[in-house]
Each structure stands twice: as structure tokens, then as C-alpha cells.
C-alpha positions as CSV (number, residue, x, y, z in Angstrom):
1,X,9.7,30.9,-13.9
2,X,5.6,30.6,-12.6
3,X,4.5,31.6,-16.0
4,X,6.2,29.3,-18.1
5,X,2.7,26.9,-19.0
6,X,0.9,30.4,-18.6
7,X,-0.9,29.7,-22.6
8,X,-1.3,26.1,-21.0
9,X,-4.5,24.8,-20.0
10,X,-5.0,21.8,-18.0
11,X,-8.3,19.6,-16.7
12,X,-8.1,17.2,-13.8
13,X,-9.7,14.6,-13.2
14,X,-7.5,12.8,-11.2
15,X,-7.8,12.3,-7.2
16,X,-6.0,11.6,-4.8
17,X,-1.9,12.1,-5.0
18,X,-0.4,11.2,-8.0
19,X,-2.7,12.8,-10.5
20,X,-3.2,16.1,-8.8
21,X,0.2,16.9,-7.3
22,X,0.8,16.5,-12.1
23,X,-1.9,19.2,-11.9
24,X,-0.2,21.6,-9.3
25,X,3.4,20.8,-10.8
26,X,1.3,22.7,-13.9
27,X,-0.2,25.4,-11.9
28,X,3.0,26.8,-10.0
29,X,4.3,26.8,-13.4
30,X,1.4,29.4,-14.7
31,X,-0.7,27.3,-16.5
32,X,-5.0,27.3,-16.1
33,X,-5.8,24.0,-14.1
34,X,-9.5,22.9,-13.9
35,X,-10.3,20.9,-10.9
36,X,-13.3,18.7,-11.6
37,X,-14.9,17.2,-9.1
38,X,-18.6,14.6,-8.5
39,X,-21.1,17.1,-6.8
40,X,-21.9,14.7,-3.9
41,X,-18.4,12.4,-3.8
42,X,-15.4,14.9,-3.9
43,X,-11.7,14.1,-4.0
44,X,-11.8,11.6,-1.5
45,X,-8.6,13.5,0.2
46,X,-10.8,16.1,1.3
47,X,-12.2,13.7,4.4
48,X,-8.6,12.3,4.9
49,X,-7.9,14.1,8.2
50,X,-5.8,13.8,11.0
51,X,-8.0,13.5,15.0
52,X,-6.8,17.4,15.1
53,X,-8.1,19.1,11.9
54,X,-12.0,20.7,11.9
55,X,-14.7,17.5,10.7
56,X,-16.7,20.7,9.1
57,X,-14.4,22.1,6.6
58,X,-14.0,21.1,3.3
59,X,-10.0,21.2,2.8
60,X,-8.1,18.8,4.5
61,X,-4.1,19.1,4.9
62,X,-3.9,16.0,2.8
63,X,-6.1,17.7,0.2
64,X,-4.0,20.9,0.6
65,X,-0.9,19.3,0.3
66,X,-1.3,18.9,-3.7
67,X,-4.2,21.2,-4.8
68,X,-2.9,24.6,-5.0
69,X,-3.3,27.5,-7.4
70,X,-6.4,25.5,-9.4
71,X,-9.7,26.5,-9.6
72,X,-12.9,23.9,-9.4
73,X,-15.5,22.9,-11.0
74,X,-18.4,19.8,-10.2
75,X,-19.5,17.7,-13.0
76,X,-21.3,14.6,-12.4
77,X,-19.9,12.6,-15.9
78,X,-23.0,10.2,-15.5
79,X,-25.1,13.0,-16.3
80,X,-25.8,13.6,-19.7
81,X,-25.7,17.8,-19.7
82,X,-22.4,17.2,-17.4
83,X,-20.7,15.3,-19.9
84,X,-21.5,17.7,-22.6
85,X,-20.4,21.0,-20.6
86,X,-16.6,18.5,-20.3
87,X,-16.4,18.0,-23.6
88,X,-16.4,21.7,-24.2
89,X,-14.0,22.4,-21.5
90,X,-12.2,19.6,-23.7
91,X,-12.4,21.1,-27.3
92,X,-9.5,23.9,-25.9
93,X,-7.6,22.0,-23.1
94,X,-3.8,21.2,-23.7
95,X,-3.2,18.1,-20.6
96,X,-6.1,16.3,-19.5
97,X,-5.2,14.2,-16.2
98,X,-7.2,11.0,-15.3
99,X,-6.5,7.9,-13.0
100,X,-9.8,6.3,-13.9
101,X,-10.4,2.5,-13.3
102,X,-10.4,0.4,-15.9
103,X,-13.8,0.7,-17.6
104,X,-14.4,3.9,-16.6
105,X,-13.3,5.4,-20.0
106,X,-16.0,3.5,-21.7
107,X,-18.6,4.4,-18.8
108,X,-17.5,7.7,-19.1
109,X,-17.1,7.8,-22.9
110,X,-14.0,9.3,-22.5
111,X,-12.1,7.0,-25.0
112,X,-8.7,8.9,-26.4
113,X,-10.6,8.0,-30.0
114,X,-13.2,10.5,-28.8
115,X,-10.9,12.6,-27.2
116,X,-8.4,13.0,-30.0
117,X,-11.5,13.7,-32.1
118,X,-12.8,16.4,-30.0
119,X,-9.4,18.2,-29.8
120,X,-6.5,16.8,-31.7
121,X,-3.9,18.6,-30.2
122,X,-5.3,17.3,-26.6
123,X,-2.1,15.4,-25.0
124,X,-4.0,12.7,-21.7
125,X,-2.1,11.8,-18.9
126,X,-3.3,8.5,-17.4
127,X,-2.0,7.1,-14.0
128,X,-3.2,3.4,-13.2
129,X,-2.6,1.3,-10.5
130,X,-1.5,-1.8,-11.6
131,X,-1.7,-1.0,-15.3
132,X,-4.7,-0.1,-18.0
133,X,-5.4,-4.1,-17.9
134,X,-5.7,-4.5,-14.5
135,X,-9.0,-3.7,-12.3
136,X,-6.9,-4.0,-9.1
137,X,-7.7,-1.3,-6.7
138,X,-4.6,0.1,-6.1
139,X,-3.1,2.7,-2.9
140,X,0.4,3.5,-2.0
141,X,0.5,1.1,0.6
142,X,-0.1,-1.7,-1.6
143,X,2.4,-1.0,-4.0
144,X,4.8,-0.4,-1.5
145,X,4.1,-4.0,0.0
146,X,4.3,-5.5,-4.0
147,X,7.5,-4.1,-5.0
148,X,9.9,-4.5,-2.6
149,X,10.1,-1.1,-0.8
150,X,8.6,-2.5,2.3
151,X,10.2,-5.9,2.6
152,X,13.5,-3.7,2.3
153,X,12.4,-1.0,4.5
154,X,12.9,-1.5,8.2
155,X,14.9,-2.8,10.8
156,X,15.6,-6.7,11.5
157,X,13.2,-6.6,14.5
158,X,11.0,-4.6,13.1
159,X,9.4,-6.4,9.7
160,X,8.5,-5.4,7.1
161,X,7.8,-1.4,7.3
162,X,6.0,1.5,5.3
163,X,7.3,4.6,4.1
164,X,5.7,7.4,5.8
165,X,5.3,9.6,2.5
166,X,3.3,8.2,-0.6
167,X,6.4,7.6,-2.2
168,X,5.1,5.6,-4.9
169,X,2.3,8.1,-5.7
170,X,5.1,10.9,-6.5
171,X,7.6,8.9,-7.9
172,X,4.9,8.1,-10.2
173,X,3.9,12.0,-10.4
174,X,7.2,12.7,-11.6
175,X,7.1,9.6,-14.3
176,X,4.2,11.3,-15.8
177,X,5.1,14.5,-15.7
178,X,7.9,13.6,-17.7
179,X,6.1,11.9,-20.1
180,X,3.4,14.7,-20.8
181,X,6.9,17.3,-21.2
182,X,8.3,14.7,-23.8
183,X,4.0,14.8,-25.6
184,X,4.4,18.3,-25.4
185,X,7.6,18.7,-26.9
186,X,6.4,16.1,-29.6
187,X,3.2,18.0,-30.3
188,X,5.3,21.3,-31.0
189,X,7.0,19.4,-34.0
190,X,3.8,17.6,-35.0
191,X,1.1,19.4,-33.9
192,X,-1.0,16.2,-32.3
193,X,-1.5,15.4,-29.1
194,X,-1.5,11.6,-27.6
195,X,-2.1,9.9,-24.7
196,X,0.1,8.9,-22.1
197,X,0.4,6.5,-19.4
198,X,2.0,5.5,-15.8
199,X,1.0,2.8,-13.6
200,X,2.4,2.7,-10.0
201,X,3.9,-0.6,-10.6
202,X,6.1,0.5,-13.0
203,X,6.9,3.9,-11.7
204,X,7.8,1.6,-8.3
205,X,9.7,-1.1,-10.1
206,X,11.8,1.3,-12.1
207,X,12.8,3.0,-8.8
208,X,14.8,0.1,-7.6
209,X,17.8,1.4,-9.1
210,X,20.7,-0.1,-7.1
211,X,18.6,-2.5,-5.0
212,X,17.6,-4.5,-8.0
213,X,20.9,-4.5,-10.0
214,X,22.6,-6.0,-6.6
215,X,19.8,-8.6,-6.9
216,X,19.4,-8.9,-10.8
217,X,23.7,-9.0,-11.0
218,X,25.0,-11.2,-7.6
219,X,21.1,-12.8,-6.8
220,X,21.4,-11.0,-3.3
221,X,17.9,-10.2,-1.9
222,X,18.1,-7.3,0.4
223,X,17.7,-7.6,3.8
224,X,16.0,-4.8,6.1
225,X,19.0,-3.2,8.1
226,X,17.6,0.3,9.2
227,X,18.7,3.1,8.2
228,X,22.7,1.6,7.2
229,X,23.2,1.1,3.5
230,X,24.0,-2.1,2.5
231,X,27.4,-1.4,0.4
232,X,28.8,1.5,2.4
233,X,30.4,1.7,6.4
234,X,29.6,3.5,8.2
235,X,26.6,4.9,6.2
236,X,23.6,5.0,8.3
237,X,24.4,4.0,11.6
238,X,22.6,6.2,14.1
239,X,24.5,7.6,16.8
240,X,23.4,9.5,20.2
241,X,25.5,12.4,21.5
242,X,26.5,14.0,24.5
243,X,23.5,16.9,24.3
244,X,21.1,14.2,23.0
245,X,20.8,14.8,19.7
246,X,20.8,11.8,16.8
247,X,23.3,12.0,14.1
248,X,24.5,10.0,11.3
249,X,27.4,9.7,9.2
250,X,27.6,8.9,4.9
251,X,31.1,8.0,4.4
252,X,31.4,7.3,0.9
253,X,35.7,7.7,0.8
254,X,38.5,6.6,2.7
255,X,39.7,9.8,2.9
256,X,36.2,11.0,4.4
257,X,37.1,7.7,6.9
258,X,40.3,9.0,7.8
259,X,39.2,12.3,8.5
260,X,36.5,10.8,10.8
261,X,39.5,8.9,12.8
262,X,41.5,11.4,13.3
263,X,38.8,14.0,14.3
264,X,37.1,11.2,17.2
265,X,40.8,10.8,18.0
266,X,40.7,6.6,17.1
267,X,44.5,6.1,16.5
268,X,44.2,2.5,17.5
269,X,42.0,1.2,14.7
270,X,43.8,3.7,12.1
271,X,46.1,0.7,10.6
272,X,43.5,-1.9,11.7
273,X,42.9,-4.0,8.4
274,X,39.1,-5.1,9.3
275,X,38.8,-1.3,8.7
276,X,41.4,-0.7,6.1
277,X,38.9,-0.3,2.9
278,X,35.0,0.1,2.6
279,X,34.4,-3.3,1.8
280,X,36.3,-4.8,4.9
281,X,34.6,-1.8,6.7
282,X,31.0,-3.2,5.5
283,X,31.6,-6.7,6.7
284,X,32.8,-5.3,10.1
285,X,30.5,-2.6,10.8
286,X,29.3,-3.7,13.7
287,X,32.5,-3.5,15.2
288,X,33.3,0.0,13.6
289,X,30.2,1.5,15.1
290,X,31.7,0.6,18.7
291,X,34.4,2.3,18.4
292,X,32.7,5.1,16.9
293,X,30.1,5.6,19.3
294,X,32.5,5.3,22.7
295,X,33.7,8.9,21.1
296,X,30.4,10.4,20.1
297,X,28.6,10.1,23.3
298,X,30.9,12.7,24.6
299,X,30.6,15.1,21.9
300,X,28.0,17.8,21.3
301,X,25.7,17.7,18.0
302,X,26.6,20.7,16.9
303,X,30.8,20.3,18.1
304,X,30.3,17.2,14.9
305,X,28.3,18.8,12.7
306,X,30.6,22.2,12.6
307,X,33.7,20.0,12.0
308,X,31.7,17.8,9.2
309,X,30.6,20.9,7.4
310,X,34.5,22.3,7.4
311,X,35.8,19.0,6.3
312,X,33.6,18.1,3.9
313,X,32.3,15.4,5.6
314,X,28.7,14.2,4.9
315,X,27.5,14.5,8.4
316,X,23.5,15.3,9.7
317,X,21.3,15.3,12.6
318,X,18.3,13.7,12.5
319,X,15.6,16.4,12.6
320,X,11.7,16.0,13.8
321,X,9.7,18.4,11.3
322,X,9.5,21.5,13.2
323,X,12.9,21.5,12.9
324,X,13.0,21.3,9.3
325,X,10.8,24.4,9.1
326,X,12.3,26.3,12.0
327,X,14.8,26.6,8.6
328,X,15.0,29.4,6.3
329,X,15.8,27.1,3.3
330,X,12.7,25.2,4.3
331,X,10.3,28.3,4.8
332,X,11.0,29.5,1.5
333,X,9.4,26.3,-0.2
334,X,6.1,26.8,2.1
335,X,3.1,28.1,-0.4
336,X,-0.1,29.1,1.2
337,X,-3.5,30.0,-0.1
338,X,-6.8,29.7,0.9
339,X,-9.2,26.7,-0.5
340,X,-13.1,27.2,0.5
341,X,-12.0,30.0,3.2
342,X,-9.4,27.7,4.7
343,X,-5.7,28.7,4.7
344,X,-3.8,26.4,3.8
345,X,-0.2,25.8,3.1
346,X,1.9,22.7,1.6
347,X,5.3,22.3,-0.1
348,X,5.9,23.6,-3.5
349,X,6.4,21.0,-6.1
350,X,9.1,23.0,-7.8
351,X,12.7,22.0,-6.4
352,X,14.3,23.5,-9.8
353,X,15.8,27.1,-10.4
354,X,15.8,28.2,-13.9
């Protein structure tokens, strides 16, 4: 499966998260990426460092996290020899990956006119920030804050809160990385290459899913309730157990509900009708959590979680991240290589099996 793109080559210009984690989807998958970078103003995710990490080296873990398996090159594009030695690299590139400002294809002279003239089969993945018009600097955080996730996200005491991933960045990854597999399917019937563009906006917008329907169907704005889902009880309640542990419970059935009664031994709220379906269950969760919780607090973590996993119950403790990769499923995702004599190690950006 790594060599699939191996006759692919792709150039990147693209910095921080969005474009290059395109680029490394590209380069687990066998194909040649070119990393170009400005001499004296790298990726700017090379300097994004945790109080821990070394001042003096040149890799970051941010930078690590989505730069893997490409090789790198400096070009300063305001330079007039630079430019030429791109346009070269150009002539025999398949996926060139940009998320320049607006203006900056002018400044550059990087126009897809000039592109498509220099290689016609050349297929250009653009991400933007608020879209090709807009000269809005644009970060995660902000379009986290503009489309909804963050007045959503959170707890009623809380406010408004931030994902603690980039989320927007990747969903917008994924967008493009779509896209460019559609150009590239498209070119193999018609032998031209064309440009294609994402902007974080839209990647976030479209990623409402549910959460807008509710609002574009019944006018409902959501309202920030933790981690409980606003349509299904219990579904996100967090409950403490005997040993300590958190765990959490996504009971999308009443047959999954009934299950959970009998097992935490609630006979008394079995016929109860403020419990009787999900939808009564929703409007009295509250109430249903009490009950649950009186039983879980004298239960061992793993006493639940070895019951849920025989019943088929959709059951899971909460999990710090050297828990996660204490697991053998999660080890097996961890790729590491060495970037300017630093090891390294991230995530793969493959989830898939072919």
C-alpha cells in the first residue's frame, strides 16, 4: 500500500498543518514530496515548541507531527534564480500544494495561467483561510471561534471552549485531499491538470453535519453541555468509579438501556416512564445519571468495561495519552524518522487498509 503515488511527484509549499499533513498523506503513500522552504523564515512550526523541547534544534514535535518521509529544499521565490530553479521543479511535478495569501500568487508569479502553461498536466491544491477573496489571516483558533465549534464546545460553566487538536486544519486536509484524488482521477481521462481549492471556512462549515441540520430544521441553537450529546441519554455523562477511573456510556438503543439496568441492578426505574424511551430519557437525564452513578461508584473500571465489551455495549474509560500509547493498536500507528538529526515520531496519516 506505501507505493501506491510511488510515479507521483509532489511540491509543497504549504506550512503549517493543513497543507503539509496533504503532503505527508502523499509521501506514506510512496510518492516524491518536495519540501520547499524561505532560507531565513522556515515553516513557522519549526519554532512552535512546547517549555520542554531543545530551543537549538531545528524540528519541533509540532513540525514532526506532519512532515515525514519528504525531502527539502530552500528557495527564496523573491529571488529571481530561485524562482527559475521552481519552475523547473514545476515542468515535471504532478500536486503542487500552496496556502499562499491572497496576492501572493501574483507576487510570486505563480498564477495557475502560468502554471498550467509550464506543465499542463500539473493538478494545484490551494488551502485558504477564509477563501481566495479574503486577505483575513486565518489560524485554527479563529475558525474554530467563527463557525460554531467553540460556542458549542464546552461546558455551561465553562464558555466557550477550544478544541485541543487543529481540528479544522485536518478536516480541511482531508477536503483537499479529496479533491486533488477526484483532479487526479479526472486527469487520467483527460490528461490536464487543474487547480483546486479548500478554505477552512468551508471545510468547518461543512463539518456541522447534525448540529446544523437540528438548527437549519427545528431553529435550535446548541447549547454547550460537556461531553453529553444533545439527542441521546445517557451519552456522555462522565462517571467516577470505585478504583478511580472515568468512564462513559453511548447508549444509542433501548435494548443497550435495558442491558445497562439490569447489569447496575436498577429494577426500580425499569418501568419508570421518564425513562421509558430515549427521548423521555433526554429530557430527564439529569435524573437518570443519579441513579446511574449511586451504582457506578462501587464498581471497578475494568468490572464495566469487561461486561460492556461482552454485551455489546458502547462503554470506554477515559484515557490520558500515555495510556493510549501504552496500546498495541496505538503503537502500530507511531512512524519515526529522523529530520536534521532529530528523531522524531508522529502518527501516521493513514487510518485505511487496502
Amino acid at each position: 500500500m506505501t507505493m501506491i503515488f510511488n510515479n507521483l511527484k509532489v511540491v509543497e509549499l504549504a506550512s503549517v498543518l493543513a497543507g503539509p499533513s496533504v503532503g505527508m498523506f502523499f509521501a506514506e503513500l510512496g510518492a516524491q514530496v518536495i519540501k520547499v522552504e524561505h532560507p531565513e523564515h522556515p515553516d513557522v512550526t519549526r519554532s512552535w515548541k512546547i517549555a520542554s523541547e531543545n530551543k537549538e534544534e531545528s524540528a519541533s514535535a509540532y513540525f514532526s507531527s506532519i512532515n515525514y518521509k519528504k525531502e527539502y529544499i530552500h528557495l527564496n521565490l523573491n529571488k529571481e534564480n530561485d524562482h527559475f530553479q521552481l519552475i523547473e521543479l514545476l515542468k515535471d511535478t504532478d500536486i503542487l500544494l500552496t496556502n499562499f495569501k491572497k496576492g501572493d500568487v501574483e507576487k510570486f508569479n505563480l498564477t495557475d495561467d502560468l502554471l498550467l502553461e509550464v506543465n499542463p498536466r500539473l493538478i494545484h491544491g490551494k488551502i485558504s483561510g477564509f477563501g481566495s477573496d479574503s486577505d483575513r489571516v486565518a489560524y485554527d483558533l479563529i475558525l474554530q471561534a467563527e463557525t460554531g465549534f467553540m460556542s458549542m464546545n464546552g461546558t455551561e460553566d465553562s464558555g466557550p471552549v477550544k478544541m485541543p487538536v487543529a481540528l479544522i486544519d485536518v478536516l480541511a486536509a482531508h477536503q483537499l485531499k479529496e479533491g486533488i484524488l477526484c483532479a487526479l482521477l479526472e486527469r487520467h481521462q483527460t490528461g490536464r491538470g487543474k487547480a483546486v481549492e479548500v478554505s477552512l471556512y468551508d471545510a468547518a462549515v461543512c463539518s456541522l453535519v447534525n448540529q446544523a441540520s437540528v438548527f437549519l430544521m427545528e431553529q435550535k441553537v446548541p447549547q454547550r453541555i460537556g461531553s453529553k450529546h444533545p439527542g441521546i441519554a445517557p451519552y456522555g455523562e462522565l462517571f467516577t468509579t470505585k478504583d478511580a477511573g472515568f468512564i462513559t456510556f453511548a447508549i444509542g438503543s433501548d435494548q443497550q438501556f435495558r442491558k445497562l439496568l439490569s447489569y447496575l441492578q436498577l429494577k426500580e426505574i425499569t418501568e419508570d416512564e421518564r425513562f421509558s424511551s430515549n427521548q423521555n430519557r433526554v429530557k430527564n437525564r439529569a435524573v437518570l445519571a443519579s441513579f446511574l452513578e449511586k451504582k457506578i461508584k462501587d464498581l471497578n473500571s475494568s468490572e464495566i468495561l469487561n461486561w460492556a465489551l461482552e454485551q455489546h455495549v458502547p462503554c470506554g474509560k477515559i484515557k490520558s495519552l500515555d495510556e493510549v500509547f501504552s496500546e498495541p493498536q496505538a503503537k502500530c500507528l507511531i512512524r519515526e524518522e529522523n529530520i536534521n538529526g532529530k528523531a522524531t515520531k508522529r502518527v501516521t496519516s493513514i487510518a485505511f487498509n487496502l
